[in-house]
C-alpha positions in Angstrom: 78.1 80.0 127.5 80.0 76.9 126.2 78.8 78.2 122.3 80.3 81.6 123.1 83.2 80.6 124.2 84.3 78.1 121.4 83.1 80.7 118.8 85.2 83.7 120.3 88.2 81.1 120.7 89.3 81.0 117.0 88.6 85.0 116.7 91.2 85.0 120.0 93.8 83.1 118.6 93.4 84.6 114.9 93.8 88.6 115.9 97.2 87.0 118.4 98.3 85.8 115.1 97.8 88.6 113.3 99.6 90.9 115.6 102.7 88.7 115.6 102.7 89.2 111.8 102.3 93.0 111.6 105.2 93.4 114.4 107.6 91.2 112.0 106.7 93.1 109.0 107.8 96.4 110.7 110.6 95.2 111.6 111.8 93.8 107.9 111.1 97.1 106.6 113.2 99.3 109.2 116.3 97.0 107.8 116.0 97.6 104.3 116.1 100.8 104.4 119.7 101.3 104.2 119.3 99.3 100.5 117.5 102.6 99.1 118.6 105.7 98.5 116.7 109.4 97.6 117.8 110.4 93.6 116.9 113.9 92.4 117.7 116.0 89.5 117.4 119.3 89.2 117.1 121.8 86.2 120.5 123.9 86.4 121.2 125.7 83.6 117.6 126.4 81.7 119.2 127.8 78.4 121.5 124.5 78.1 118.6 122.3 79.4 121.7 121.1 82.1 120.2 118.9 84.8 122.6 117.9 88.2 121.7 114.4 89.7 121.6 114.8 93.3 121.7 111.3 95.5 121.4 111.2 99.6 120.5 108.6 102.3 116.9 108.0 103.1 118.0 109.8 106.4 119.2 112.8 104.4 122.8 112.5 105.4 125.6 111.8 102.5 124.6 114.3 100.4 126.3 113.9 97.0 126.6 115.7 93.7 
């Protein structure tokens, strides 16, 4: 029992570890979000071969020509 024990300890504390980790990745990438933004073009005028750039929040909202 004493062998079980002190070779399940370090797997114990490692996955604790590892779960602190993930939870303070996921939260660093929730906050820079607002640093990107969505960029799109879009074929307008096919004779001219005119293109409008489109930009918008990763949300969707602020649509802007």
């Amino acid at each position: 029992m004493k062998k079980v024990s002190i070779f399940l300890g370090p797997w114990v504390v490692f996955l604790l570890a590892s779960c602190q980790e993930a939870k303070r990745s996921s939260q660093l990438s929730t906050t820079s979000l607002d640093e990107y933004a969505i960029v799109y073009n879009v074929l307008v005028n096919d004779s001219t071969d005119n293109y409008e750039v489109f930009t918008m929040n990763m949300d969707g909202s602020q649509q802007k020509i």
